[in-house]
N, C-alpha and C positions, 0 to 999 in steps of 0.2 A: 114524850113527844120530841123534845131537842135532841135524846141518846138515839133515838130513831133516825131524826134527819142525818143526825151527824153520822150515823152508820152508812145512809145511804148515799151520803156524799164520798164517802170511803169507799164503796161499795164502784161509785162510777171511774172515781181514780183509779184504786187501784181492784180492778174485778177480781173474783175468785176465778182461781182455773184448773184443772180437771188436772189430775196428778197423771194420768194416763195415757192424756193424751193434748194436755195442754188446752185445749181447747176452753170457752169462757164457761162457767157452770149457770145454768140458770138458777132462780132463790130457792129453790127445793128440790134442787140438788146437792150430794155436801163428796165434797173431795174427790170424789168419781162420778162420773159423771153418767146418765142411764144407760146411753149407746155403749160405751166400754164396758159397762158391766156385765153386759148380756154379750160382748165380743171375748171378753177374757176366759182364754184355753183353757178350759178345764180336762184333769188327768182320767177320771174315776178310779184313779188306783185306790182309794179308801176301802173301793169293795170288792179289788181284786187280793188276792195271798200271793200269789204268787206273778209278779208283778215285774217290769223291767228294772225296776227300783232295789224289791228286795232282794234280787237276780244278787245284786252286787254285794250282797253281803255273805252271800253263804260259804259257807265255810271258814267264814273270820269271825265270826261274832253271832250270836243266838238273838236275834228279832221274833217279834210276834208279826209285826208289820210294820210296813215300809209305805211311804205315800208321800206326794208331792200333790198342793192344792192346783199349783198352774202350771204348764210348758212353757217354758221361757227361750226367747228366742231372741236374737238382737235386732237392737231396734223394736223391737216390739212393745207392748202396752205393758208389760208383767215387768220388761225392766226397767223402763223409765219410773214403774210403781218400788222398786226396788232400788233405781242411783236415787231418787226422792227419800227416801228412807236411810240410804245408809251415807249419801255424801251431802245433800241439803239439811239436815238436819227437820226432816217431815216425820218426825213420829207417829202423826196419826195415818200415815201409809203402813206402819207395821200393825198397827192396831185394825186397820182395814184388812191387811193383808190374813191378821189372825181369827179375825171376824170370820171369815172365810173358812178358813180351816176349817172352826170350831163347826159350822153349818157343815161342810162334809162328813166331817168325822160323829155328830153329834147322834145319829141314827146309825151309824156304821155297826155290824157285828164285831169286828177284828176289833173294836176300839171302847167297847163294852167298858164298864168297870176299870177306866181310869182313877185313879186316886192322886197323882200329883203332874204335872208338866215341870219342865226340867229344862228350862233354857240354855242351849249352849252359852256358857262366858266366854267374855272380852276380859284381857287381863287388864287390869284396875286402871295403870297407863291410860293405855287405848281407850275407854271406856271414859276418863276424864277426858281427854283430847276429844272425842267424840260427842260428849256430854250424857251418852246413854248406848245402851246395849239394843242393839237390835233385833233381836229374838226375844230378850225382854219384852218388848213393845209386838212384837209376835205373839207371845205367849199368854200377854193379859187379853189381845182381841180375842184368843180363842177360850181364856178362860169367861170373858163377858158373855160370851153364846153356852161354852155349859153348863158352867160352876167349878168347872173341878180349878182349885187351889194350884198356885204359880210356887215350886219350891226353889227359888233364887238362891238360895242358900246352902244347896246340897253339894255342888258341883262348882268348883272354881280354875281358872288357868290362873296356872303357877311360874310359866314365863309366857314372855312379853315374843311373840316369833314373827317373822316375818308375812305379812301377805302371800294371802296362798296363792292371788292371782298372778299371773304367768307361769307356775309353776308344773312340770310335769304331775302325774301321777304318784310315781314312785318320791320326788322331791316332796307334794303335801305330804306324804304318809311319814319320810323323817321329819318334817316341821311341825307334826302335831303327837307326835306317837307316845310319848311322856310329858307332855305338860299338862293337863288336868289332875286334879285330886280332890277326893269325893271328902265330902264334910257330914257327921251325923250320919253314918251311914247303917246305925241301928233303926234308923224311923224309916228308912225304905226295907228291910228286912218283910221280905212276904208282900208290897208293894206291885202296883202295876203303876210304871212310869213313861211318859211320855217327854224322847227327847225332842225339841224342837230348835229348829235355824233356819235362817232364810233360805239358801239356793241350796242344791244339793249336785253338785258334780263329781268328784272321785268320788264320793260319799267318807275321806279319812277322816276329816275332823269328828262327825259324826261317830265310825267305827272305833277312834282314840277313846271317845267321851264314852261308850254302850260298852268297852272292854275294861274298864275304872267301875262302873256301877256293874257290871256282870257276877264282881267278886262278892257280893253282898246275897245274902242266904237264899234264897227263895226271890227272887225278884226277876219281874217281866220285863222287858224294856221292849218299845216302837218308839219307833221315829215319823216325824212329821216337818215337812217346810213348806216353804209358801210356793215354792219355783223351783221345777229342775229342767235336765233341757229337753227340749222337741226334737 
């Protein structure tokens, strides 16, 4: 009864508020709040192949499929769900955001026969500084919706590069184009792998990371994020 009060004296101080839109959460509500949930953009690229998304990869790297869960737009609800995640340190907006995911992709044909997710890294630096990986926290929301196993361990950055953001096209694609390298890469052999990261715009980061795991014998690679753009 007193861990109760004292909750709810917390509770009036300092209220919960809705990662989306700021707003106060009512008690049975949690992090987002109803009306944002039922506003937030969705793509349906899950169940398209051929897609605006995968558009961009072709002819640099062999996808099964390509998708983004939301349209992100500035100022909008998907990225204040994404500055919560990657500069407040809100972990449980990527775990929401992968939540998400996981519900699209979880019936999807293209997406069938997952066996591993494959978080983009943070090289080690960044990742202290930051205190966690944000596709990490992607990739277990979607692993809680289907089961399939988070492989953290496969795929690491090997240096430490600059921010992609402000960056041309052509500048992400030098800033990422050799620093990953694949770890165990006899257990993804014959493998269907899912890479995932937050936003998806030039899509380089992604394409560095799918052309490192491509050399590995038999293996499928799709890609998934939370947000690309409208």
């Amino acid at each position: 009864m007193k861990f109760n009060f004292i909750n709810s004296i917390i509770g009036l101080l300092y209220p919960s508020v809705c990662a989306a839109c700021g707003n106060s959460l009512f008690k049975w509500e949690n992090l987002v709040c109803i009306r944002c949930r039922s506003l937030l953009p969705r793509t349906g690229y899950e169940l398209n192949e051929d897609n605006p998304l995968a558009r961009m990869f072709y002819g640099k790297v062999r996808l099964k499929a390509v998708t983004a869960c939301f349209f992100f737009s500035k100022e909008g609800k998907v990225q204040h769900l994404i500055l919560e995640l990657k500069y407040r340190g809100n972990k449980d907006a990527g775990v929401f955001l992968g939540q998400e995911i996981g519900k699209s992709i979880k019936e999807a044909p293209l997406f069938e026969g997952l066996d591993w997710l494959i978080p983009v890294p943070l090289h080690p630096k960044r990742e202290k500084e930051r205190g966690y990986n944000q596709s990490m926290m992607i990739a277990q929301g979607i692993s809680e919706v289907t089961g399939i196993p988070v492989g953290e361990a496969f795929l690491i950055r090997s240096v430490n590069t600059a921010t992609q953001t402000h960056k041309t096209k052509d500048e992400r694609w030098e800033n990422v184009r050799d620093i990953f390298e694949v770890r165990h890469p006899e257990r993804l052999e014959g493998k269907y792998v899912l890479l995932v990261d937050d936003v998806l715009t030039t899509g380089a980061t992604l394409e560095a990371c799918a052309l490192k795991l491509s050399a590995i014998p038999n293996i499928v690679i799709s890609c998934a994020t939370a947000a690309c753009a409208g």
